[in-house]
Structures are given as C-alpha cells and as structure tokens.
MDTraj code that builds the backbone (N, CA, C; nanometers):
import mdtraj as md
import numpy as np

residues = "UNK UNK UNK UNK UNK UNK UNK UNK UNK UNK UNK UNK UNK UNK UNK UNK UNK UNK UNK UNK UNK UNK UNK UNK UNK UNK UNK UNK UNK UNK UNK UNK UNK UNK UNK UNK UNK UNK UNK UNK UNK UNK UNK UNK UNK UNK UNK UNK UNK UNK UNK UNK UNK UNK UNK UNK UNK UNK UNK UNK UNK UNK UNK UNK UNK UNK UNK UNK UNK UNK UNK UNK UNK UNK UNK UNK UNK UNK UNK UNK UNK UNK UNK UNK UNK UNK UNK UNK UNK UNK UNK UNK UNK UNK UNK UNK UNK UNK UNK UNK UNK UNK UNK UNK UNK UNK UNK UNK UNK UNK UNK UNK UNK UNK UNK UNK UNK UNK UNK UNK UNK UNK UNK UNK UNK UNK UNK UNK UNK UNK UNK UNK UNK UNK UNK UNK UNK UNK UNK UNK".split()
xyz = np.array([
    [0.2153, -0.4964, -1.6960],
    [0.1324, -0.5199, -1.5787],
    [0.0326, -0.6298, -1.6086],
    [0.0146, -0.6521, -1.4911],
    [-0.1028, -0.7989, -1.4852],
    [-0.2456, -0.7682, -1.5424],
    [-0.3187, -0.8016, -1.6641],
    [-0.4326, -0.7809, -1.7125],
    [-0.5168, -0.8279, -1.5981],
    [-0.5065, -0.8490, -1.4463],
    [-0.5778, -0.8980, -1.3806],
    [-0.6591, -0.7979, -1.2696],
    [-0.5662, -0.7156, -1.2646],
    [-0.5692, -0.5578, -1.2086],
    [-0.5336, -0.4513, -1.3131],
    [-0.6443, -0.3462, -1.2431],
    [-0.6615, -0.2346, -1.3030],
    [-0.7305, -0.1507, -1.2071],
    [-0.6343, 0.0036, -1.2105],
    [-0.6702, 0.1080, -1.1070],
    [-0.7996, 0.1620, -1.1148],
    [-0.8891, 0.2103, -1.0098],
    [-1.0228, 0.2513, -0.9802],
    [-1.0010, 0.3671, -0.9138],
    [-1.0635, 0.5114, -0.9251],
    [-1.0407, 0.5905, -0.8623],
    [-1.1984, 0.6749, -0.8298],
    [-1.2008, 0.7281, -0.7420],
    [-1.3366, 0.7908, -0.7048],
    [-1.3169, 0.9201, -0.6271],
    [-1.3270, 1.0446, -0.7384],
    [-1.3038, 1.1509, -0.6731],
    [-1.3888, 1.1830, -0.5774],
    [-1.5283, 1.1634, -0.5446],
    [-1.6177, 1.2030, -0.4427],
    [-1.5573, 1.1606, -0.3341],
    [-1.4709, 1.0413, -0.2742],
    [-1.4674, 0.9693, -0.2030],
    [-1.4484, 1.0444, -0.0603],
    [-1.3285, 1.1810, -0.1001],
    [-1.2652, 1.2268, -0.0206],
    [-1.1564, 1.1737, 0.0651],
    [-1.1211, 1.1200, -0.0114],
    [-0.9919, 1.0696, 0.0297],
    [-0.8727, 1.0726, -0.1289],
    [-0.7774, 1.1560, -0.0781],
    [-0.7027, 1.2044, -0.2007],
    [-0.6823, 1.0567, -0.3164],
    [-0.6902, 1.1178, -0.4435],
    [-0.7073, 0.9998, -0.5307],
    [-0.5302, 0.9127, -0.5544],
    [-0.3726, 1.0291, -0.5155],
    [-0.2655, 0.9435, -0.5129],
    [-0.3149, 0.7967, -0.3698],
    [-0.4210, 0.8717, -0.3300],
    [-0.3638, 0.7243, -0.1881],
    [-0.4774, 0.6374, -0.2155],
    [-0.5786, 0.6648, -0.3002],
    [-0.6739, 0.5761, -0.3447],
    [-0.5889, 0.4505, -0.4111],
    [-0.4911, 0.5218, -0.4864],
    [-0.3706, 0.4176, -0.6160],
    [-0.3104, 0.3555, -0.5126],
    [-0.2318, 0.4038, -0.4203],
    [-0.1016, 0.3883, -0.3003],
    [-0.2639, 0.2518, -0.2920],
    [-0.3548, 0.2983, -0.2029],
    [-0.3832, 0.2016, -0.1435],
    [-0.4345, 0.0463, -0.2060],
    [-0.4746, 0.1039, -0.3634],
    [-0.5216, -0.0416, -0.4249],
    [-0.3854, -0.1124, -0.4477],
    [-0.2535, -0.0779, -0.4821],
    [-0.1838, -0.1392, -0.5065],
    [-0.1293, -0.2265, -0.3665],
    [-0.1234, -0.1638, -0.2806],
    [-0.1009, -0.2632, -0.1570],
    [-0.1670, -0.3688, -0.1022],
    [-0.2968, -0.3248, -0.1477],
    [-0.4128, -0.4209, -0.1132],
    [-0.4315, -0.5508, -0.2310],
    [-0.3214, -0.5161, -0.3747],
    [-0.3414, -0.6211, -0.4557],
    [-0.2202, -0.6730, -0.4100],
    [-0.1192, -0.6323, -0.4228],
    [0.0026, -0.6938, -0.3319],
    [-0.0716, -0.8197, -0.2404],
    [-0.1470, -0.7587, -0.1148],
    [-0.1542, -0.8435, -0.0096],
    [-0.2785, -0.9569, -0.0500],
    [-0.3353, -0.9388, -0.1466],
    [-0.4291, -1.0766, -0.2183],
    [-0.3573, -1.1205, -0.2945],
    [-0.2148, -1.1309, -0.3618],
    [-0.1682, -1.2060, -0.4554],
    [-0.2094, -1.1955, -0.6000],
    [-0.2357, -1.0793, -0.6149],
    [-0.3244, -1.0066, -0.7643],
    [-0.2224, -0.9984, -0.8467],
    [-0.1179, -0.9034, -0.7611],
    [-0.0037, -0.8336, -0.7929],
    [0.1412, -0.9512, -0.7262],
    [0.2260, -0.9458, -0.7999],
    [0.2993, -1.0710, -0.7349],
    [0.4533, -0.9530, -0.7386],
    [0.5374, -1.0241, -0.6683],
    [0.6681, -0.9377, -0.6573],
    [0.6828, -0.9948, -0.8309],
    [0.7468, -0.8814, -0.8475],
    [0.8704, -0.8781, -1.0274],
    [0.7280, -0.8327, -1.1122],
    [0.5997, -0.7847, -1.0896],
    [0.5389, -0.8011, -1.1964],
    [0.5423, -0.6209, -1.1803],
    [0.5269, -0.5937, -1.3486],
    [0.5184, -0.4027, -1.3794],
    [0.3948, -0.3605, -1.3539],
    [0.3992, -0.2625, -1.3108],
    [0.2857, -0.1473, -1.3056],
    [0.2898, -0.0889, -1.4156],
    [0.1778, -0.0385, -1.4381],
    [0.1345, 0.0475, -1.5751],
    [0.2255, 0.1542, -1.5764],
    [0.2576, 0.2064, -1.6750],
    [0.3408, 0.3597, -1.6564],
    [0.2114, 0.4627, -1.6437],
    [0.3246, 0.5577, -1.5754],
    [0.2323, 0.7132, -1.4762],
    [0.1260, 0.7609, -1.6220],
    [0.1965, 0.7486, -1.7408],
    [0.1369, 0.7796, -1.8527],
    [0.0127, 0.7234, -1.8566],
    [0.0259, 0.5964, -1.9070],
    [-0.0839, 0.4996, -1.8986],
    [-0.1846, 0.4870, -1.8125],
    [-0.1461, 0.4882, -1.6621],
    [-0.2384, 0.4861, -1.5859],
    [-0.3332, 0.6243, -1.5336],
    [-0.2684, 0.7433, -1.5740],
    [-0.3254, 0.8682, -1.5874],
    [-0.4273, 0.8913, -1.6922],
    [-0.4287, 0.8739, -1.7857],
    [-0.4559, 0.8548, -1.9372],
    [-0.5786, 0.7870, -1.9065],
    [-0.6219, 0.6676, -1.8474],
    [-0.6874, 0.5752, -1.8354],
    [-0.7617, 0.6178, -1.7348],
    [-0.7565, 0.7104, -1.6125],
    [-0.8400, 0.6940, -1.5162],
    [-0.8775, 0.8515, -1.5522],
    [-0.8188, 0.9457, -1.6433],
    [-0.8141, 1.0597, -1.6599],
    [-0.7749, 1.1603, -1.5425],
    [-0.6715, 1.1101, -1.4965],
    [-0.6126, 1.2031, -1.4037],
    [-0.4888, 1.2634, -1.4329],
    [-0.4731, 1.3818, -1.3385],
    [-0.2763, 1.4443, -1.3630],
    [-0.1920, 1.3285, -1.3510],
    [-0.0973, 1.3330, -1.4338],
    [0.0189, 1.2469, -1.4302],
    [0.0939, 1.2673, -1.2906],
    [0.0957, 1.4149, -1.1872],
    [0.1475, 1.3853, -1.1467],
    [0.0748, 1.3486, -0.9935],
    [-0.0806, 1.3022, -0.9974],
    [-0.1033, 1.2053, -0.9004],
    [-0.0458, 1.0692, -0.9153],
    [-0.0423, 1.0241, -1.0574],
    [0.0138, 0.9021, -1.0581],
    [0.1385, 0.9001, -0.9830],
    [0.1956, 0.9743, -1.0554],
    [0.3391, 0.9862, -0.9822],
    [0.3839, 1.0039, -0.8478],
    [0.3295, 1.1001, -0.7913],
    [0.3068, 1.0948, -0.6217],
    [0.2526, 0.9532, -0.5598],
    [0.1939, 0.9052, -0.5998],
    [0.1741, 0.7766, -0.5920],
    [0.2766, 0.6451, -0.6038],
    [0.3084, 0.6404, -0.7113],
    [0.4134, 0.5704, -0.7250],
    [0.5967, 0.5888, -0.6209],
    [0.6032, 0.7458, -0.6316],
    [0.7285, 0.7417, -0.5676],
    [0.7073, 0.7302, -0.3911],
    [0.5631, 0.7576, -0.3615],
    [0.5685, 0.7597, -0.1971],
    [0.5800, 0.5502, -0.2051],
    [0.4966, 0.5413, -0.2833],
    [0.5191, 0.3541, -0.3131],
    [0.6652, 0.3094, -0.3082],
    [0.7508, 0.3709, -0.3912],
    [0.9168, 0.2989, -0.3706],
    [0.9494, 0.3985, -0.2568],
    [0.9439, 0.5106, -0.2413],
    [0.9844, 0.5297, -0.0165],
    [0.9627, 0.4394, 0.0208],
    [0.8141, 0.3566, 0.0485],
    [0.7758, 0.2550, 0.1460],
    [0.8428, 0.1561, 0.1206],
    [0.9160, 0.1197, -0.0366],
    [0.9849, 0.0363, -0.0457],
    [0.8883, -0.1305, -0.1075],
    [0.7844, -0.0390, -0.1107],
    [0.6785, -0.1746, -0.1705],
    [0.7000, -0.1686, -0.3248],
    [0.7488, -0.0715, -0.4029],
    [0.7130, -0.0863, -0.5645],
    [0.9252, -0.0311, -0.5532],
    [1.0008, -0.0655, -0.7117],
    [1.1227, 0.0096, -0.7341],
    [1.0991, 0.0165, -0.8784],
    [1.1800, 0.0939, -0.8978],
    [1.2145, 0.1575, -0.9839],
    [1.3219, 0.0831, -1.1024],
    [1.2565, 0.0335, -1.2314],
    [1.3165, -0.0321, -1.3490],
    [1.4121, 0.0143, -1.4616],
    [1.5271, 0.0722, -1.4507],
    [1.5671, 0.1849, -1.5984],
    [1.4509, 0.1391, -1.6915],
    [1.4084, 0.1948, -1.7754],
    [1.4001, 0.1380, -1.8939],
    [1.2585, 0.0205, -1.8952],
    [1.2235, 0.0389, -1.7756],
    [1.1154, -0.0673, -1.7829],
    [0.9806, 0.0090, -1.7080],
    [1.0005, 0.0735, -1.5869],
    [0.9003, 0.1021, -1.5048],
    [0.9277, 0.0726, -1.3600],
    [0.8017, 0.0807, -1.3018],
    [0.8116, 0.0692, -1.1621],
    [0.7613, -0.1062, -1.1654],
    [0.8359, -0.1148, -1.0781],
    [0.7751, -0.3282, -1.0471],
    [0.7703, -0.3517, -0.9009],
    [0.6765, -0.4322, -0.8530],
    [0.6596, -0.5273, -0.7355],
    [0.7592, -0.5568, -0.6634],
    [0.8257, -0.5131, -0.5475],
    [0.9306, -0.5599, -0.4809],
    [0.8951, -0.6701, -0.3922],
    [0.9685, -0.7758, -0.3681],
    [0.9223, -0.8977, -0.2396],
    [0.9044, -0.7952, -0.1431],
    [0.8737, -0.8264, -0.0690],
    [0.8336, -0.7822, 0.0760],
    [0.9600, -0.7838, 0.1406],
    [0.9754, -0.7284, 0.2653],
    [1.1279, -0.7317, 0.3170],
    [1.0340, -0.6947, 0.4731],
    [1.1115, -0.7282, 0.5706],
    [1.0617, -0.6607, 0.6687],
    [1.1889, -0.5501, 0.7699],
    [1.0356, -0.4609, 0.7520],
    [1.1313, -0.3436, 0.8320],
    [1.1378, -0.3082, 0.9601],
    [1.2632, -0.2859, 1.0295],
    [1.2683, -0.2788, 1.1797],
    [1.2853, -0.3679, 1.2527],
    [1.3348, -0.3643, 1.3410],
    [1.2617, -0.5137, 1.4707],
    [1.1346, -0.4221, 1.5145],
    [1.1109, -0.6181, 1.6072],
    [0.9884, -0.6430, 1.6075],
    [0.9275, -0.5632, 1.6829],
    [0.9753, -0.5260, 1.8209],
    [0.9371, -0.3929, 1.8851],
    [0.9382, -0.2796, 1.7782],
    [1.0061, -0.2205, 1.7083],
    [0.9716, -0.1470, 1.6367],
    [0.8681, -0.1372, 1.5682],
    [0.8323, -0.2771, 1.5153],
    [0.6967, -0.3002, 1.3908],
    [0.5458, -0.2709, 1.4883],
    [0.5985, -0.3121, 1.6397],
    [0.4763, -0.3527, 1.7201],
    [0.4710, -0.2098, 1.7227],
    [0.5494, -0.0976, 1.8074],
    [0.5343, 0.0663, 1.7662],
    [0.4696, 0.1375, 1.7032],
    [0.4856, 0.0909, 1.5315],
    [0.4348, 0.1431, 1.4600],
    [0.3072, 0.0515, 1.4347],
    [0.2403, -0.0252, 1.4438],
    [0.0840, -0.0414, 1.4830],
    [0.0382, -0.0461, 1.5945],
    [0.0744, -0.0148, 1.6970],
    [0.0157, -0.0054, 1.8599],
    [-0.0748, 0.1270, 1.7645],
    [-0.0387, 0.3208, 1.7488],
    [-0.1507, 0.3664, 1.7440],
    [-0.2479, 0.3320, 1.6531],
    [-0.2477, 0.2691, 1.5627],
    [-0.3871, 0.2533, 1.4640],
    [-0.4832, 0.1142, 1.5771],
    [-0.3987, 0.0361, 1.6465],
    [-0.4631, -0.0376, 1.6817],
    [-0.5881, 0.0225, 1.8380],
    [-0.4688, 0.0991, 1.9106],
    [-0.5756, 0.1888, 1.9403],
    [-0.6767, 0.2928, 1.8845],
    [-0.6413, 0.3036, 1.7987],
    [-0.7159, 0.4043, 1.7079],
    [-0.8345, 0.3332, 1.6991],
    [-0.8592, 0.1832, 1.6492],
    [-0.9356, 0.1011, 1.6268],
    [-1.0604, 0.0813, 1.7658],
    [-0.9825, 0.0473, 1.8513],
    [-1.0383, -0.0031, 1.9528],
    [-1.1119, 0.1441, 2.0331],
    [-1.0502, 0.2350, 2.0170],
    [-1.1485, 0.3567, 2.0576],
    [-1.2678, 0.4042, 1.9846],
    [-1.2797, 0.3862, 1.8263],
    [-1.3608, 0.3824, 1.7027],
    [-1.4807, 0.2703, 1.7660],
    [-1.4323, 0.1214, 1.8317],
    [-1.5203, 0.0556, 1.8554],
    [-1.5815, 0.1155, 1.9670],
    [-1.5000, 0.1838, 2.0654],
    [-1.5838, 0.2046, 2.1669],
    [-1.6991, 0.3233, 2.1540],
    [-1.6714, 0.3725, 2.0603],
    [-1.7753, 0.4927, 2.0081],
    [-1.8851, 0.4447, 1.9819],
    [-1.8529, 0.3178, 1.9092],
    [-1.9472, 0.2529, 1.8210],
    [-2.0677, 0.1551, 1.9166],
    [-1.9651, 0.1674, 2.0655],
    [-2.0295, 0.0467, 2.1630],
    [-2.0567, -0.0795, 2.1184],
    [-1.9058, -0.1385, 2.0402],
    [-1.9178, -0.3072, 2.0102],
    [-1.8331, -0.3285, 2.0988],
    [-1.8759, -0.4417, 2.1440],
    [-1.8079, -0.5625, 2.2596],
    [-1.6542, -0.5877, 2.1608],
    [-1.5940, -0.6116, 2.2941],
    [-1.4495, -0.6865, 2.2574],
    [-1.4902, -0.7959, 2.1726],
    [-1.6160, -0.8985, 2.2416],
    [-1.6540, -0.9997, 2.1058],
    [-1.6704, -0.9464, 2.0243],
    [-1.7778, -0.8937, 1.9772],
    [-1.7987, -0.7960, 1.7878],
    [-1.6726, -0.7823, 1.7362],
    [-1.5939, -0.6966, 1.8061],
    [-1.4620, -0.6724, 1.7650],
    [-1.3619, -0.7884, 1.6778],
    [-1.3848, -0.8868, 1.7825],
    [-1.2606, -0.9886, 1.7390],
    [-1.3568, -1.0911, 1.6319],
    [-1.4655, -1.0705, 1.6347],
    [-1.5487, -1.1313, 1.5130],
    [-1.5135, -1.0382, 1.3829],
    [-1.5238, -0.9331, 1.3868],
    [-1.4897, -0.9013, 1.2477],
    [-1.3492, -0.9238, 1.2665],
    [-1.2358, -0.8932, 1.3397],
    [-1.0877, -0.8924, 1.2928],
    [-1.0278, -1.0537, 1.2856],
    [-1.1400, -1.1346, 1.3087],
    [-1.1302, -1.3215, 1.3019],
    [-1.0795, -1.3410, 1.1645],
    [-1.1779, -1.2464, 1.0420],
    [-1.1254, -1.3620, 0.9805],
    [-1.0139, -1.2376, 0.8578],
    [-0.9796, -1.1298, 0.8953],
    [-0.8766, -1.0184, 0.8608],
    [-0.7779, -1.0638, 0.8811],
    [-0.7260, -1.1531, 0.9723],
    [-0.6155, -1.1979, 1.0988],
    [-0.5986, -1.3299, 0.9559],
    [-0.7242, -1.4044, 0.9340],
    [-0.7000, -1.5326, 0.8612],
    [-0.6249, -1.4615, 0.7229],
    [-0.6632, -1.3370, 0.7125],
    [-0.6518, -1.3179, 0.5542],
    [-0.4860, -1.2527, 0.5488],
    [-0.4500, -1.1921, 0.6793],
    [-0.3033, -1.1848, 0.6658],
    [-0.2288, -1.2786, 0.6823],
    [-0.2488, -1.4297, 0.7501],
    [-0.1887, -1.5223, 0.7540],
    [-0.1717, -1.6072, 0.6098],
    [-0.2938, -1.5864, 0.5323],
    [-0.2645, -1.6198, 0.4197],
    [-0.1751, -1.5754, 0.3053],
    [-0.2109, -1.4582, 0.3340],
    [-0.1369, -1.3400, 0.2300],
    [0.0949, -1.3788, 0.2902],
    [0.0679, -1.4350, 0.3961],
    [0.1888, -1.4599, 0.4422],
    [0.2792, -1.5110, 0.3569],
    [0.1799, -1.6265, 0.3292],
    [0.1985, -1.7522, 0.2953],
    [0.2217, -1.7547, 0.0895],
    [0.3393, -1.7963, 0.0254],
    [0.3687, -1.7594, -0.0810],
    [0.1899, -1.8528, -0.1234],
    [0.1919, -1.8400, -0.2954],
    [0.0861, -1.8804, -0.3410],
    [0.1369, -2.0479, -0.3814],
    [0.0470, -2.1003, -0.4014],
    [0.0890, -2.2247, -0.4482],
    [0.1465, -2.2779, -0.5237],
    [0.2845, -2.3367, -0.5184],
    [0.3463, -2.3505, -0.6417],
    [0.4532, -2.2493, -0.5893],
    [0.4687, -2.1742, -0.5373],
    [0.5320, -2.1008, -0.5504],
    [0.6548, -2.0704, -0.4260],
    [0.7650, -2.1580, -0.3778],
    [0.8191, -2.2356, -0.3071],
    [0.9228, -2.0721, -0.2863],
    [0.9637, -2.0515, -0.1500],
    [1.0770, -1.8911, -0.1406],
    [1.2061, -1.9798, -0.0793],
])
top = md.Topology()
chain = top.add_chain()
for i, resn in enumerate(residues, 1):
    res = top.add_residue(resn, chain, resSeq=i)
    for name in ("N", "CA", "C"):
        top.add_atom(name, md.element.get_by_symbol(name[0]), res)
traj = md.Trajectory(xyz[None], top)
C-alpha cells in the first residue's frame, strides 16, 4: 500500500468503524491518494495498527469488493480496481435521486436558499469533475 495513506478510525464518532474504513478508502480513491492496481494493507495489518477486530477490517474490505471498488489478489491482497460504471444512466440517476432529496430536505430544515445550497455543492461538483479526470501523466 501507498505510504501516502493510512486508516483513521474514531470510535466516539458513531458511525460504525467498518464504514469509517469503507468510507476513507473511497474518498482516497476519489482524490487520487489511492490509484487503481495499488494494495491495501492486509486485514492483519490494518487491525493491528488501528487496534481493532480483524473482523471489522474484513467486513470492510469484502462489502468494498461487493461494490466492486477494491478485488481480491491470490497471494497478494485486496487492490484498487479502475472504476467501471454500473447500470445505465437512468439507473445511476435512480440510485442518487434519494440522497439527493435527502439533501435538499436537510437544507430545507436548515432554511438555506437554493443559492447557499449550490454554493457549497459549486465547488464538490468541481471536485468530482476532477476526480473524473485521470491524473497527469496518466493517459486511459
């Protein structure tokens, strides 16, 4: 694995610590931390290190290759899969229509304007267009 990342976990958080892992690894994925073909720590290692059950690591890792974001190495570990996209596009739009309402009702609780709104998701929107986009040098 990349000496560039390394897992953080925070039991107070309340939010279970496998999806704390699930979620940093997706989120290094989508900054280019983590690149497709590169290894993840083994369940050993990364348990060991944050002092948790091996088998949060592990719940972690295998709901990761379901989603199809991390696979499975004989002999090596779990590694970075490219991205693939799943479904058509009506389908993809499906499966974020509810969080996006989810969002927009959260704002209305909150009583921010559609402007506020699209000010913070301005520059989220920039950061997935980037994350799109391979890194430099780095030609698909």
């Amino acid at each position: 694995m990349s000496q560039r990342f390394r897992f953080q976990v925070f039991p107070s958080s309340g939010l279970p610590l496998y999806r704390q892992l699930m979620d940093q690894v997706r989120a290094q994925i989508a900054s280019h931390r983590l690149l497709p073909g590169e290894m993840l720590p083994s369940v050993r290692q990364t348990a060991g290190e944050l002092e948790i059950n091996l088998m949060t690591v592990s719940k972690a890792y295998s709901q990761l290759e379901r989603e199809g974001v991390i696979e499975f190495v004989r002999g090596h570990g779990m590694r970075v899969k490219e991205p693939q996209t799943r479904g058509t596009l009506k389908e993809r739009h499906a499966e974020l229509k509810p969080l996006l309402e989810q969002a927009v009702a959260m704002a209305y609780q909150l009583s921010l304007s559609a402007h506020e709104v699209r000010v913070l998701l301005g520059p989220m929107l920039v950061q997935l267009d980037a994350a799109r986009k391979p890194p430099r040098g780095q030609d698909k």
